[in-house]
Each structure stands twice: as structure tokens, then as C-alpha cells.
C-alpha positions in Angstrom: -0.6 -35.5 -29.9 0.6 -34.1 -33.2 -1.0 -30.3 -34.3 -1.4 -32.3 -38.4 -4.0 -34.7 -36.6 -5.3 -34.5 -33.1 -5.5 -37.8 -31.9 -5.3 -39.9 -28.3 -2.4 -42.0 -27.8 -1.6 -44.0 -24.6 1.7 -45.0 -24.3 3.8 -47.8 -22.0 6.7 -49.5 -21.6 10.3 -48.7 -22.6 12.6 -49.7 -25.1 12.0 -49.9 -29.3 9.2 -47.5 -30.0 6.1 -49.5 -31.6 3.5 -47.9 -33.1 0.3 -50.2 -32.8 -2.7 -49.3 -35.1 -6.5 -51.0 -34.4 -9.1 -52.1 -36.7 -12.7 -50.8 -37.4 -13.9 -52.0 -34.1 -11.5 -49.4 -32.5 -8.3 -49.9 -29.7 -9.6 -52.6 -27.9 -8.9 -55.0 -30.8 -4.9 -54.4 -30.2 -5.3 -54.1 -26.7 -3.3 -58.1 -26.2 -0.8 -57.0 -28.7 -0.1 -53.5 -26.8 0.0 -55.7 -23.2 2.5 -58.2 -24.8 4.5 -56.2 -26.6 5.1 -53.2 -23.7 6.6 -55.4 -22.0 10.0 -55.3 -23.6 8.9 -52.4 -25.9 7.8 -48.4 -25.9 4.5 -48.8 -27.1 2.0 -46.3 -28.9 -1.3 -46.9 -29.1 -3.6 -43.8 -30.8 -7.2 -43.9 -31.2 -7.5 -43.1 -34.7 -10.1 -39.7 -35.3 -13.0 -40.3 -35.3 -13.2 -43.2 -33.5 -14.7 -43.5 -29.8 -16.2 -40.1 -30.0 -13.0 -38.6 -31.2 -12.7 -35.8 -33.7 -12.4 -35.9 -37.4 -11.4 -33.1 -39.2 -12.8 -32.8 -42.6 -9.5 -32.6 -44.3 -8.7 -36.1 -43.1 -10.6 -38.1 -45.3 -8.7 -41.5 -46.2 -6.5 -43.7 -45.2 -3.8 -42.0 -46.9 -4.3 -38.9 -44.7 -4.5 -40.9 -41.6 -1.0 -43.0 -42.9 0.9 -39.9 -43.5 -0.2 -38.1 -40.6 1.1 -40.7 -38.0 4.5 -40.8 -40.6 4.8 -37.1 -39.6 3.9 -37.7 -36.0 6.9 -40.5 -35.6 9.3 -38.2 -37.5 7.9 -35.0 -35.2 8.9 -37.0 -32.4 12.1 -38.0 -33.6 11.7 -41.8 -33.4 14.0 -44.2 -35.0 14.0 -47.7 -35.2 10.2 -47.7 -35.3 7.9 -51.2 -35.6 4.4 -50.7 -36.7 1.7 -53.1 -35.8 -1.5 -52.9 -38.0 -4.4 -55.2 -37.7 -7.3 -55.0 -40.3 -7.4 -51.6 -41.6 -4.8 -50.4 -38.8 -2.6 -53.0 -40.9 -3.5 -51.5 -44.2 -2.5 -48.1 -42.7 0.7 -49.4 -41.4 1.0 -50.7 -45.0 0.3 -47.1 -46.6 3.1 -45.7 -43.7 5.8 -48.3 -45.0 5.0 -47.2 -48.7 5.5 -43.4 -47.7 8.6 -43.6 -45.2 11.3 -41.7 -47.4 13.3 -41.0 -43.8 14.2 -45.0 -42.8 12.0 -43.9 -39.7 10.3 -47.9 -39.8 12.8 -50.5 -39.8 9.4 -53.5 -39.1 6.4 -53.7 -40.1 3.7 -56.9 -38.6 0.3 -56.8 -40.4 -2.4 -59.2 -39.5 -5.5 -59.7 -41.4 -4.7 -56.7 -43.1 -7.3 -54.8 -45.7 -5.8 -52.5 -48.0 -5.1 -54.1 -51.4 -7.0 -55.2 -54.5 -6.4 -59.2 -55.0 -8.3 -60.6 -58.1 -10.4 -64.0 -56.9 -10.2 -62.8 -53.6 -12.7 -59.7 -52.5 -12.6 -57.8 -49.0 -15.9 -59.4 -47.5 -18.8 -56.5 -47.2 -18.7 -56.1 -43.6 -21.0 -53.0 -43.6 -23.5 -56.0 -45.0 -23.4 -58.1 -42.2 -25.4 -58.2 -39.3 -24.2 -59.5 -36.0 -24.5 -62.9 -36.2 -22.8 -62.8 -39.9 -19.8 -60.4 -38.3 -19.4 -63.3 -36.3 -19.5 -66.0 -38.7 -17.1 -64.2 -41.0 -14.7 -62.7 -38.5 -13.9 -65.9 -36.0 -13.1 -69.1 -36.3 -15.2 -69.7 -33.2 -18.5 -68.2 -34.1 -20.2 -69.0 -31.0 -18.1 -67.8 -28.5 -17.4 -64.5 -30.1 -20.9 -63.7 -31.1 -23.2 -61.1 -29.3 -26.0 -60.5 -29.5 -27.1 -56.3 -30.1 -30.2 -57.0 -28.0 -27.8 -57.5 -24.9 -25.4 -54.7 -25.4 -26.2 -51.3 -23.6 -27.6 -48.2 -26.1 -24.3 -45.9 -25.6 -21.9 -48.7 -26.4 -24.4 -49.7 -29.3 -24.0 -46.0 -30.8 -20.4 -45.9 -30.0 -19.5 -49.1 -32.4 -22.5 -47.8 -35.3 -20.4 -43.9 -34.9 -17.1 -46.3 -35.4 -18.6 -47.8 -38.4 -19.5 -44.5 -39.4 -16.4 -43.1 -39.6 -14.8 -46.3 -41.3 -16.9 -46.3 -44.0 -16.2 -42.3 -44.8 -12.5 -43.3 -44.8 -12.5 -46.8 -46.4 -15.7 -47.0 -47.9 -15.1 -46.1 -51.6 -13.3 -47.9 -52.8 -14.5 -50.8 -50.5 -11.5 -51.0 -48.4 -8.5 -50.8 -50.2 -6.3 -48.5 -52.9 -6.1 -49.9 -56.0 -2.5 -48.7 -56.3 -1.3 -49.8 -53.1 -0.4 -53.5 -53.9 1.9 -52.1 -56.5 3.7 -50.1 -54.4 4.5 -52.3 -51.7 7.4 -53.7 -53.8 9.7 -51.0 -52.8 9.4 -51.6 -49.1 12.0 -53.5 -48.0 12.0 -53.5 -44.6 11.4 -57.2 -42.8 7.9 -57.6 -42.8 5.6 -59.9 -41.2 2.1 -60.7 -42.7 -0.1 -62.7 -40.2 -3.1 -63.9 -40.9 -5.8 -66.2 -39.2 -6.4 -70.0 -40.7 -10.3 -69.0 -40.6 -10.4 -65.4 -41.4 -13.6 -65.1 -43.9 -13.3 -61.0 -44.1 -10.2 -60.8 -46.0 -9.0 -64.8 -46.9 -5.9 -66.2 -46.2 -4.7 -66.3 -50.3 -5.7 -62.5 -49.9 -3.2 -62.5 -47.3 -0.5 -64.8 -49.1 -0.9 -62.4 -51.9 -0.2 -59.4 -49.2 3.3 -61.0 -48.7 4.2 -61.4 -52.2 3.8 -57.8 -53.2 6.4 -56.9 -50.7 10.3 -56.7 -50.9 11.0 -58.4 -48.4 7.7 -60.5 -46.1 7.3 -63.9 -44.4 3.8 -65.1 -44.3 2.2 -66.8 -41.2 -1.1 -68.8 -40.7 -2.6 -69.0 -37.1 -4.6 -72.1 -36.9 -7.9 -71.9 -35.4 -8.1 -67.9 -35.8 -10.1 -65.9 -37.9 -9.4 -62.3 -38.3 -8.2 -61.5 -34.7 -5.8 -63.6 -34.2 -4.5 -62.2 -30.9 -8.0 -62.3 -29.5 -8.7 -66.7 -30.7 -5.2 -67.4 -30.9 -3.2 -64.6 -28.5 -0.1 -67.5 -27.5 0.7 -68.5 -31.1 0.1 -64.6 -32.2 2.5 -63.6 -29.7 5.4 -66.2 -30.1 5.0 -65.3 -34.3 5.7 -62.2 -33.9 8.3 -62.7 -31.0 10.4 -65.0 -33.3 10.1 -62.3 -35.8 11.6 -59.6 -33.5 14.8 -62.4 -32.8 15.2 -62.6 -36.3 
């Protein structure tokens, strides 16, 4: 816990210290990437605030806040050497980290079917729009199998994902999911970096994600076949093995 931002954090493993960051629907959507990777690695996992019934204070209000308080929070814990996992808008704040990291403190950087930049033809799907059966159609390559329906999950965990979306929308909500001076920025990261992105993914498109690459110094782009925008959930062996030959590299 850092005194900038209160936050949970679990933590495994031992070795390179990797900061993993979740999406909208909160730590479970990393949970593969934090089993796979703690086992050679020191893993972090936070729950950002406001998520899961966690506190928000008021002053943290973007994504920027959220990016430079976890900055502080690796550099208050003297960490070197750090990789940051971000998927969805956990990838946009690992984005908004890299852009900010004046100390060297992140030497990697994975992003998978990251949010976070403005790319003209290509506009971040309206997920606040969709009902359930469109989250699924949008968000898996496998509709069907990933779909439920709200009818058969329990009230509390019902109210637990609307308070997530909640709290997603005051940070990301305006403008609609990214910074419009973020892309821009990006240039002047150099450190190896990873874009990943799912074959299907109907949220943020894969040219969306191509474009993600080429605004960095330095990024290899990757398409998981048969994924959409979790890859590590529809796809975990190829997501794993991608992002295991990028750590050999």
C-alpha cells in the first residue's frame, strides 16, 4: 500500500518485479497472466480504487492520476527492472506509466487489447452501450461460451460489476476512453514493448492495436488468433508463450 493512493495489492512469486494491471471488469481478468507469470517472476497485482468496493478518493480522478500514483508506488518501493502488464484500460495505464517514467524504473512494458489512444477510422467500441449479450459479442471471439446471462448471476455480484462500471466511466469516461495526447507521446518510450492484441477483439480493433505499436519507439505487435479482447482467458497457451518469447528476447 502506498500513503499517494490506497490500494490492495497481492503479491507472489520471486524474481523480476512485474506489476500487472486489470481491465474494467476488475483483477480477475489478469488473474491467468498473474498465475503464469509468478512463476518465474515477483508479481503485483493491485486492485485499482474504486474497484471491488475499494475506495476512491476524489482527487484521483483519471487515468493519469491512477498511472502516476503506481509510478510513485514502484519508485517508493525501490524497484528496478520493473515489467508492466496492462490489459484494456490496465494496458492504457501501463501505457501512461511508460510515458511518465523519468527514473528507468520500467525496463518492459506488455499491453494487450489496450484502450488509451485516439486512432482515426478506428473508435474505442461504446461498451457502456452494450448490454450483456452485445459485451459478449464484442469482447470474445467465442460469443457463446463467454456470454452470461444477468438473469443468472447473484444481486451482490451484479452490483459489484455495475459499481465497477461506475467507477470506470468517472475515470475514463470523458473523453471515451483515451487521452488525446497520449498517442503522441508514446514515441519517446523506448523501452521493448509488446502490444498484444486478439484476432477478434471488436472493443478496440486489431488496426487500433497495430496503430498502438507504431506510436512507440521501440514495439513488436502480435495477433492471437481465435481471441477477442482477453486473450489470456480464449487463448491463455498462445498468450503465454508470446509474451514468454518476449521476456527471452
Amino acid at each position: 500500500m502506498t500513503s499517494e493512493l490506497p490500494f490492495t495489492l497481492s503479491e507472489a512469486g520471486t524474481g523480476r518485479p512485474v506489476l500487472i494491471l486489470h481491465g474494467g471488469g476488475g483483477p480477475a481478468t489478469v488473474a491467468p497472466l498473474a498465475g503464469h507469470l509468478a512463476r518465474t517472476a515477483h508479481t503485483l497485482v493491485p486492485t485499482h480504487p474504486g474497484w471491488n468496493g475499494t475506495p476512491r478518493p476524489d482527487r484521483f480522478a483519471g487515468v493519469d492520476d491512477l498511472a502516476l500514483a503506481y509510478l510513485h508506488f514502484l519508485q517508493d518501493r525501490e524497484l528496478r527492472d520493473v515489467l508492466v502488464v496492462g490489459s484494456s484500460l490496465g494496458g492504457w495505464i501501463g501505457a501512461e506509466m511508460a510515458a511518465r517514467d523519468d527514473l528507468g524504473t520500467i525496463t518492459g512494458l506488455v499491453l494487450i487489447d489496450a484502450a488509451g489512444i485516439q486512432v482515426d477510422g478506428e473508435p474505442i467500441r461504446d461498451f457502456f452501450a452494450l448490454d450483456a449479450r452485445g459485451v459478449a459479442e464484442y469482447s470474445y471471439h467465442d460469443s457463446d461460451r463467454f456470454y452470461v446471462d444477468p438473469a443468472d448471476i447473484p444481486a451482490e455480484q451484479l452490483a459489484a460489476r455495475q459499481a465497477n462500471m461506475a467507477t470506470m466511466r468517472a475515470l475514463a469516461g470523458d473523453p471515451y476512453m483515451h487521452d488525446p495526447t497520449l498517442r503522441g507521446r508514446l514515441a519517446r518510450v523506448l523501452v521493448p514493448t509488446l502490444v498484444l492484441w486478439g484476432e477478434s477483439d471488436r472493443i478496440v480493433t486489431p488496426a487500433y492495436g497495430q496503430a498502438y505499436a507504431e506510436a512507440f519507439g521501440d514495439a513488436r505487435f502480435e495477433v492471437i488468433p481465435k481471441a477477442g479482447h482477453l486473450p489470456q482467458f480464449e487463448q491463455p497457451e498462445a498468450t503465454f508463450a508470446a509474451i514468454d518469447a518476449y521476456l527471452a528476447r
